[in-house]
C-alpha positions as CSV (number, residue, x, y, z in Angstrom):
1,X,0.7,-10.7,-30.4
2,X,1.4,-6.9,-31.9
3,X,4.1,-4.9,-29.7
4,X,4.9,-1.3,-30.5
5,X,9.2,-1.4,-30.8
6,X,10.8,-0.5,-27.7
7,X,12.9,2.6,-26.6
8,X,16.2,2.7,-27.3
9,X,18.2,0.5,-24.5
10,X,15.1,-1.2,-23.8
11,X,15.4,-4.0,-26.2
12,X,17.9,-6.1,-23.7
13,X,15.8,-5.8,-20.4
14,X,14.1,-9.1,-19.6
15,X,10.6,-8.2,-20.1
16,X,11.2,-6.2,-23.4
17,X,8.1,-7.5,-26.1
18,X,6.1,-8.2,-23.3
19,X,2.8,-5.4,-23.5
20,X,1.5,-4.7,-19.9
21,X,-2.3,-2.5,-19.7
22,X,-2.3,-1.1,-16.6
23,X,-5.6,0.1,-14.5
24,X,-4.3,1.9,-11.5
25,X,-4.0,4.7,-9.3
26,X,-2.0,5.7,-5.7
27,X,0.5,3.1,-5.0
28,X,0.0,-0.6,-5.0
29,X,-0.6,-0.7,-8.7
30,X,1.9,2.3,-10.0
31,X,4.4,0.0,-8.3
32,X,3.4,-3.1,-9.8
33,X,3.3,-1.7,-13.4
34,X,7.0,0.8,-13.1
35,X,8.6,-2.8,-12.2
36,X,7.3,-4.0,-14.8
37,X,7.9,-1.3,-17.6
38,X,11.5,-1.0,-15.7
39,X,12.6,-4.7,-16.8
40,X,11.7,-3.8,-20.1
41,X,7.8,-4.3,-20.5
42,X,5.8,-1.6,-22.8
43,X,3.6,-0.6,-19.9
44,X,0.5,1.3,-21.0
45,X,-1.4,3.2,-18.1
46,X,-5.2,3.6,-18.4
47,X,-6.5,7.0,-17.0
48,X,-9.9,8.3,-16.7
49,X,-11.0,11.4,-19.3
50,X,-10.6,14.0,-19.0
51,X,-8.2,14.3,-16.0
52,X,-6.2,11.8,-16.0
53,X,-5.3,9.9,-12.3
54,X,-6.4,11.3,-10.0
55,X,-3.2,10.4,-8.2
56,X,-1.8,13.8,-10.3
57,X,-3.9,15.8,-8.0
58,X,-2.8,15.0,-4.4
59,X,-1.2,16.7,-1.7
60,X,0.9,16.5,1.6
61,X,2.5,13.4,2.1
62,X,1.4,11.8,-1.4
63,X,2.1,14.8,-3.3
64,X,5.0,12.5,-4.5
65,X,3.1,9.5,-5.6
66,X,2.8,10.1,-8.7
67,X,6.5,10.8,-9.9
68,X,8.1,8.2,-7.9
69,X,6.1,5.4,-9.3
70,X,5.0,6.2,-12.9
71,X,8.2,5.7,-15.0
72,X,8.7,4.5,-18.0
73,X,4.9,3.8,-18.5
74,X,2.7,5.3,-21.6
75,X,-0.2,7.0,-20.8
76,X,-3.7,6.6,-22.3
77,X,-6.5,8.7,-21.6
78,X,-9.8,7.7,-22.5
79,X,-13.3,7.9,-21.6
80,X,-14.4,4.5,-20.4
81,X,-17.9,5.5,-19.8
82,X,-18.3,5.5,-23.5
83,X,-18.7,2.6,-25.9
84,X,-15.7,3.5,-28.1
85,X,-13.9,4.3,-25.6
86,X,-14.1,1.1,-23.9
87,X,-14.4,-0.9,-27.2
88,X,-10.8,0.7,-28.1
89,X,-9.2,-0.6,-24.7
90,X,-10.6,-4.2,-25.2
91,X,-9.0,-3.9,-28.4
92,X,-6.0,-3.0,-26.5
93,X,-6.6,-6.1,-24.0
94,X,-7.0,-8.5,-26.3
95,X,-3.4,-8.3,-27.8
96,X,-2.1,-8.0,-24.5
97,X,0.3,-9.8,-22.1
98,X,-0.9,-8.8,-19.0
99,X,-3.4,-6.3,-17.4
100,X,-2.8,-4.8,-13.9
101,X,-5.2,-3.6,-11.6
102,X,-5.7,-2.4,-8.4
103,X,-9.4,-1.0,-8.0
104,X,-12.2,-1.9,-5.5
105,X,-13.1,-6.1,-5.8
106,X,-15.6,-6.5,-8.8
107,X,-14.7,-2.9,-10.0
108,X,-13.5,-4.0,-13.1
109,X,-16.0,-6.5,-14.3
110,X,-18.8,-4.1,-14.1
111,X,-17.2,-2.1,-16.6
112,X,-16.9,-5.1,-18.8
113,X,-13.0,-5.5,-17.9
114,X,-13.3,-8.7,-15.6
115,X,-10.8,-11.5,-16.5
116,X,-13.7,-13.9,-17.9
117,X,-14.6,-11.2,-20.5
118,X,-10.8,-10.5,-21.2
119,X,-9.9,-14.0,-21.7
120,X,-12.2,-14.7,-24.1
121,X,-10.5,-12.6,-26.9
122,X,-7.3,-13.5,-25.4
123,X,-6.8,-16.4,-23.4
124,X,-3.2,-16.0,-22.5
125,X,-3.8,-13.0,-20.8
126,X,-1.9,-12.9,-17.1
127,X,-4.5,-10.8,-15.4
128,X,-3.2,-9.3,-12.4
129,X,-5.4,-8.4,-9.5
130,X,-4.2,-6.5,-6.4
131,X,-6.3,-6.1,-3.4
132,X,-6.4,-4.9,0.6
133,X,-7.2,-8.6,0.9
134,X,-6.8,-11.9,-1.4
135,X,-10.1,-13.9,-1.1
136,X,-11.0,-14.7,2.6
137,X,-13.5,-12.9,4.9
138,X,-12.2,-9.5,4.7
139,X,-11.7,-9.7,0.8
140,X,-14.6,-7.4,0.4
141,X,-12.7,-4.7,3.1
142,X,-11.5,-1.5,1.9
143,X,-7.6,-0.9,2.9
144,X,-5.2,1.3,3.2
145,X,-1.5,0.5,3.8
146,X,-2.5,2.5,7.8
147,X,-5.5,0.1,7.9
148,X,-3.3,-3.2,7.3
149,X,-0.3,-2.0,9.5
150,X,-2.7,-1.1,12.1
151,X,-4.4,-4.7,11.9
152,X,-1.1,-6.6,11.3
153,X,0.8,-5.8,14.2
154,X,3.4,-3.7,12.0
155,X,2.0,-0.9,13.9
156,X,2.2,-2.1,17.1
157,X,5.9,-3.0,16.7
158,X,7.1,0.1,15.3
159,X,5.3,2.7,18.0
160,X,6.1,2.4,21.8
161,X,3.8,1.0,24.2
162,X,0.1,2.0,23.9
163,X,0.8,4.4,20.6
164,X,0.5,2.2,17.3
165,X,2.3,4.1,14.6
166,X,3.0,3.7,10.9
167,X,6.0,2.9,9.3
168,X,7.2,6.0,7.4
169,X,6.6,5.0,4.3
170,X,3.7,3.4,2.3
171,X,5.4,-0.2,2.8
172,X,3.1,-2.3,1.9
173,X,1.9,-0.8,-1.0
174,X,5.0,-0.8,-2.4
175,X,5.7,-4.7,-1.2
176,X,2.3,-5.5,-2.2
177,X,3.5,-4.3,-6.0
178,X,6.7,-6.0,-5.8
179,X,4.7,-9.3,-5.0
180,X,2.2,-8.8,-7.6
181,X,5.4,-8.3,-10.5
182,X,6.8,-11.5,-9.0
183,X,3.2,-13.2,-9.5
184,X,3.2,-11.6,-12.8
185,X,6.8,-12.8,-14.1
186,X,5.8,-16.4,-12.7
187,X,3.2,-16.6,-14.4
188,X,4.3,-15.4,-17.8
189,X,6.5,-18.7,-17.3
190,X,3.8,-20.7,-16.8
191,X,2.4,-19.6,-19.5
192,X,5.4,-20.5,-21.9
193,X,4.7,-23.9,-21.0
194,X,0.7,-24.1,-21.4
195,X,-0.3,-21.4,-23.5
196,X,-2.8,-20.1,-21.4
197,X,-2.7,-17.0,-18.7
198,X,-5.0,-16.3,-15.5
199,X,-5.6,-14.8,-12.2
200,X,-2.8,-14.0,-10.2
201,X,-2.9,-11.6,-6.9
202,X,-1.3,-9.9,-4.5
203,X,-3.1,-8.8,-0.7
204,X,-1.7,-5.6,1.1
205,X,-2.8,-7.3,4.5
206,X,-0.6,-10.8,3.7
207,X,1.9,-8.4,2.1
208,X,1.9,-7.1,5.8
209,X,1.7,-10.7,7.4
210,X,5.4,-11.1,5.7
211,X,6.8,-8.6,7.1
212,X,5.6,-9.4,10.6
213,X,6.3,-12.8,10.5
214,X,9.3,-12.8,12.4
215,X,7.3,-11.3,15.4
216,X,4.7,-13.8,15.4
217,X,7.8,-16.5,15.1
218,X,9.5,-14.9,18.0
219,X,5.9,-14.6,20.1
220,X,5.5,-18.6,19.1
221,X,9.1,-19.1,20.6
222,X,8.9,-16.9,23.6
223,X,5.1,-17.1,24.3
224,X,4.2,-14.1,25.2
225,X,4.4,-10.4,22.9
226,X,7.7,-9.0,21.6
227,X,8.5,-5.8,23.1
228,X,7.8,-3.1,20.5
229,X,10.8,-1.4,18.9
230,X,9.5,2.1,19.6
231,X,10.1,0.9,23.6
232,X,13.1,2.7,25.0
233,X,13.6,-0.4,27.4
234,X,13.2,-2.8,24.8
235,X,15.6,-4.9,25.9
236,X,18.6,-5.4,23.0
237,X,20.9,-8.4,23.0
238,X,23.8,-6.8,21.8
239,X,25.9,-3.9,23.7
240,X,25.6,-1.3,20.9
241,X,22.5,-1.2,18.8
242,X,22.0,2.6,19.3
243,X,22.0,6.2,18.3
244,X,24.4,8.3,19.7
245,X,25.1,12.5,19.5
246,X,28.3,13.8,18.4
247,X,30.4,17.2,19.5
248,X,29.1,18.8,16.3
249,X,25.2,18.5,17.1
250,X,25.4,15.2,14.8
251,X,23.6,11.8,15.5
252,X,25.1,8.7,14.2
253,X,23.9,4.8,14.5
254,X,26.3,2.4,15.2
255,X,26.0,-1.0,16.2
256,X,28.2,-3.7,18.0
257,X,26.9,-7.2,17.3
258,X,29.5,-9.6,17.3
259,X,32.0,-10.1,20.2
260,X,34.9,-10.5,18.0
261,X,33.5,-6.1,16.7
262,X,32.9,-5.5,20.4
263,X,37.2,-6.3,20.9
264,X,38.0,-4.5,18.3
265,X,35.5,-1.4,19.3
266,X,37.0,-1.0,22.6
267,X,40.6,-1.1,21.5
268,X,40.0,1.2,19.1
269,X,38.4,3.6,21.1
270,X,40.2,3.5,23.9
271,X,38.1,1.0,26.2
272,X,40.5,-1.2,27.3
273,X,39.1,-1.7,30.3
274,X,35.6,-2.6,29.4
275,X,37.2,-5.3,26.6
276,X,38.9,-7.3,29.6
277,X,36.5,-6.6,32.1
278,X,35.9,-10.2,33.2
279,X,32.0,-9.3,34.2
280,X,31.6,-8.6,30.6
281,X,32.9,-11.8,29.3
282,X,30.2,-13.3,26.3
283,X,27.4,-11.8,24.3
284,X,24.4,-12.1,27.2
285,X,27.0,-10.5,29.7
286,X,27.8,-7.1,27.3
287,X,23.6,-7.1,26.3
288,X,23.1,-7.3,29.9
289,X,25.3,-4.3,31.2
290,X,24.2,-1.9,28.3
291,X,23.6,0.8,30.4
292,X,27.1,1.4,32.1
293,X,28.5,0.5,28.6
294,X,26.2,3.0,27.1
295,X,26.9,5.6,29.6
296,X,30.8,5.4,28.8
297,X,30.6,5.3,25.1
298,X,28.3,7.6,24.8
299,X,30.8,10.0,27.1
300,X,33.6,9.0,24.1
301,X,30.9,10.1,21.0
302,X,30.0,13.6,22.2
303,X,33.7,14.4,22.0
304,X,34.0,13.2,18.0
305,X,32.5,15.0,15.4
306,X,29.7,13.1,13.0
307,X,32.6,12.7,10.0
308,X,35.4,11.6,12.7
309,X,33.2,9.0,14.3
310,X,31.6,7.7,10.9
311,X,35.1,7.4,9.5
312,X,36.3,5.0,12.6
313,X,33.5,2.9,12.2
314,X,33.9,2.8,8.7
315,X,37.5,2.0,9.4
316,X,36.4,-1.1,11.8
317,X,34.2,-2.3,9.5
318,X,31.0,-1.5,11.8
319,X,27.9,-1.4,11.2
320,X,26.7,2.3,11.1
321,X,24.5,5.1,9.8
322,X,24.0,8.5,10.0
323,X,20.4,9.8,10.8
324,X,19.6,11.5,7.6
325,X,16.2,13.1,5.9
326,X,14.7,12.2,2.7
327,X,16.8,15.5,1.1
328,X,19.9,14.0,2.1
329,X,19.5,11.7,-0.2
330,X,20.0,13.4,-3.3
331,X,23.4,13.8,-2.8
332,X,24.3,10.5,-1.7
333,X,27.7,9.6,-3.2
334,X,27.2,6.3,-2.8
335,X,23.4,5.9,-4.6
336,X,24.5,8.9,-7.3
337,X,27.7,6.5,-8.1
338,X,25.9,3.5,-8.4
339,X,23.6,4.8,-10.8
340,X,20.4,4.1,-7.9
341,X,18.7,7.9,-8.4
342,X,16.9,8.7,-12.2
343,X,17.0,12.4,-13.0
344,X,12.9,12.5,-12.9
345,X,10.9,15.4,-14.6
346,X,8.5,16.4,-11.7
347,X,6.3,18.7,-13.5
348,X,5.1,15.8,-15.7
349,X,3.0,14.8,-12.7
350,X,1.1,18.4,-12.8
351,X,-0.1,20.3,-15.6
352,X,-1.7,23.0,-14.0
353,X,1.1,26.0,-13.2
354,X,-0.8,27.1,-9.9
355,X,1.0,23.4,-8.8
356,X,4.5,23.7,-9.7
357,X,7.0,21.3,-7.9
358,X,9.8,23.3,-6.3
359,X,12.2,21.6,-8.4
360,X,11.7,20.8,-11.8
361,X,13.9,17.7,-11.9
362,X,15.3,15.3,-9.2
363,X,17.1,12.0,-8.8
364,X,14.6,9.7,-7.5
365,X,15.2,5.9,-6.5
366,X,15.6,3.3,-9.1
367,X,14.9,-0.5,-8.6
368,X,17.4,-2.0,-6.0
369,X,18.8,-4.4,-8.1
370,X,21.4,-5.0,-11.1
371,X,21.0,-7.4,-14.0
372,X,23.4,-8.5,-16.4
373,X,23.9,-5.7,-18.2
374,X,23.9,-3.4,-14.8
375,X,20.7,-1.7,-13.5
376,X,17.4,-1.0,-14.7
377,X,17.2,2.7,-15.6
378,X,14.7,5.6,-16.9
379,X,13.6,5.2,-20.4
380,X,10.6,7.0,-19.9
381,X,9.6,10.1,-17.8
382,X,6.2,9.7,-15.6
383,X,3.9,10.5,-18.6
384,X,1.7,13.9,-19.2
385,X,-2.0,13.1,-19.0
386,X,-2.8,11.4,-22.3
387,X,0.7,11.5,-23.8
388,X,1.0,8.2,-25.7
389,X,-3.3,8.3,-26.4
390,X,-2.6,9.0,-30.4
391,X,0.2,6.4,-30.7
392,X,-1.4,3.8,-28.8
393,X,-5.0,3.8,-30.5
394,X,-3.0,3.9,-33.8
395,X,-1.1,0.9,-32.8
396,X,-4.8,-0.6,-31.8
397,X,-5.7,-0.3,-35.3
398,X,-7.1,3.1,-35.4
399,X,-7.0,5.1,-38.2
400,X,-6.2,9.0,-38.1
401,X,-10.2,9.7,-38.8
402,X,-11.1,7.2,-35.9
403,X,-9.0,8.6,-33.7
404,X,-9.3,12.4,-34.8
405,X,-12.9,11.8,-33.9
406,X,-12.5,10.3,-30.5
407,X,-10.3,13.0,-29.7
408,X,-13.0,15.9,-31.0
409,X,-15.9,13.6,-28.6
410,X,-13.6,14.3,-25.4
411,X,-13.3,10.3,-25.7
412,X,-9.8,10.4,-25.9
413,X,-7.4,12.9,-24.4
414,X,-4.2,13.5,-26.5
415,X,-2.2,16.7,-26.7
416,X,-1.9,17.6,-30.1
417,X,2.2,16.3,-30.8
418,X,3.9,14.1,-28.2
419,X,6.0,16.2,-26.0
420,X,10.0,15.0,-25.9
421,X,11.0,12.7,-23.1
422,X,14.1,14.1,-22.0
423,X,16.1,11.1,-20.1
């Protein structure tokens, strides 16, 4: 199969040579297809003429979408409506590793995109399908990641009693991709030993079902509910598991899980009394009294500041957090020294000036892991709409007349020389 060279520092990832067409919008799909193109893979992203995805285009809480999951992907606008249009991406298709999609069940076949119609020109396609639902009786069901938290019992654990809510962030979209890439990477194996792709997919509702598993273990166990987490008098089995406020208006997490941390916790902070307080002796003891222990060390916290209290813990090897807000973040020494936040062109995402971003640039969150030559990294900025078109239909086989004239039909939307991708 014909793959266009790689970016520079591209050529050692794991997926580099592999050619990725991806047919998606929002977030299960983005996320698939930026894992892919971040281990190396020349992801190409389909978008409709003359827009591009609509993704580009929302606002409020998904204003980000777009930015955070579109890296190091090529963008191809094109006009699937028409015949050349669509006879240029099955060109595309047929010399490709793997296609990703994420639209409504039977979406794609009716525009002549199915896998069956695919893997007739190209039989070791991995064709990639993720859906609200993998086949069963919902698999017709339109989701959301809110409709599969809701029906999952994610919801129910996260709210307290009688108010279901959402996790803050779009969790199983973002899961659902992961499992789809892992799907996607297992497959390519199987393929090395038979030659031939197929169907693999990934469900948001059983990407939910994984992350709830440990409730429904815990309600086989116990049988009856778990308490939700959003309960204040969920009932914890450890004595510190808590947020606490400091002298300086601060709030900090720590935790005390162990009884060999709970010795050392109350030496260091000056509960002596509580560490050889024979009524506390053992782990169900300490979980039991949490409110009297509570109540004192909670008297010793509002007289530290945030930094003095974080930097004991730190010092006793506890477990603890501060309670911080996405802008935090940016300046996190620890994620801006392990190299975890790309410098990301936000404007890429929007064309249209009325739209600006605030910032023009931020450090947004890489993949959470490090290979053998350290960790993945930005070789592409989110694409402009159509940025990649002329490059990719040349690489289809295209000549400058063919493609000249799709661009001139509205077929194909290019800008007239690629724009630098500033890294």
């Amino acid at each position: 199969m014909f793959h266009s060279p790689q970016n520079t520092g591209e050529s050692r990832l794991p997926l580099a040579g592999i050619r990725v067409i991806e047919f998606s919008h929002m977030v299960m799909g983005p996320s698939c297809g930026m894992i892919l193109a971040d281990l190396g893979a020349d992801v190409i992203k389909i978008e409709p003429a003359p827009g591009g995805d609509n993704t580009r285009r929302l606002t409020g809480p998904a204003v980000g979408f777009f930015s955070a999951f579109n890296r190091n992907k090529r963008s191809l606008c094109v006009d699937l409506k028409s015949p050349n249009g669509l006879a240029l991406v099955r060109r595309l298709a047929a010399d490709a590793d793997v296609l990703v999609e994420n639209f409504r069940p039977g979406g794609m076949a009716k525009m002549g995109l199915g896998l069956e119609a695919l893997q007739a020109d190209n039989p070791g396609l991995v064709y990639c399908s993720l859906k609200g639902f993998l086949p069963g009786p919902y698999e017709h069901r339109a989701a959301l990641d809110e409709v599969v938290q809701m029906m999952g019992g994610l919801a129910y654990m996260t709210g307290p009693p009688g108010r279901p809510l959402r996790a803050g962030s779009s969790v199983n979209d973002i899961m659902g991709g992961l499992f789809g890439a892992l799907a996607v990477v297992a497959a390519l194996r199987e393929r090395d030993r038979t030659g031939r792709g197929g169907l693999v997919q990934s469900g948001l509702f059983e990407t939910n079902m994984v992350l709830v598993a440990q409730h429904m273990a815990r309600t086989a166990v116990e049988g009856c509910d778990p308490t939700p987490f959003g309960d204040p008098e969920m009932k914890k089995p450890w004595p510190l598991y808590d947020i606490f406020d400091t002298a300086d208006d601060g709030q900090v997490f720590v935790g005390v899980v162990t009884e060999t941390q709970w010795r050392a916790f109350c030496k260091a902070f000056g509960l002596d009394d509580l560490a050889q307080d024979p009524d506390l002796a053992g782990m169900a003891a300490l979980a039991a009294a949490r409110p009297r222990i509570l109540a004192r060390v909670g008297g010793v916290f509002a007289t530290l500041t945030k930094a003095e209290l974080m930097a004991r813990c730190e010092a006793l090897g506890l477990p603890f957090s501060p309670i911080n807000r996405p802008g935090d973040l940016f300046e996190d020494p620890h994620l801006l020294a392990s190299g975890g936040l790309l410098p990301t062109d936000l404007t890429r995402a929007r064309d249209d000036a009325a739209s600006r971003p605030a910032a023009e640039s931020a450090g947004l969150p890489g993949l959470p892991i490090s290979l053998f030559d350290g960790r993945p990294g930005l070789t592409r900025q989110p694409p402009r709409v159509g940025e990649h078109g002329r490059d990719i239909a040349r690489e289809a086989g295209l000549g400058e007349a063919e493609v000249a004239a799709l661009i001139a039909a509205g077929i194909l939307v290019a800008p007239e020389v690629t724009v630098p991708e500033p890294v």
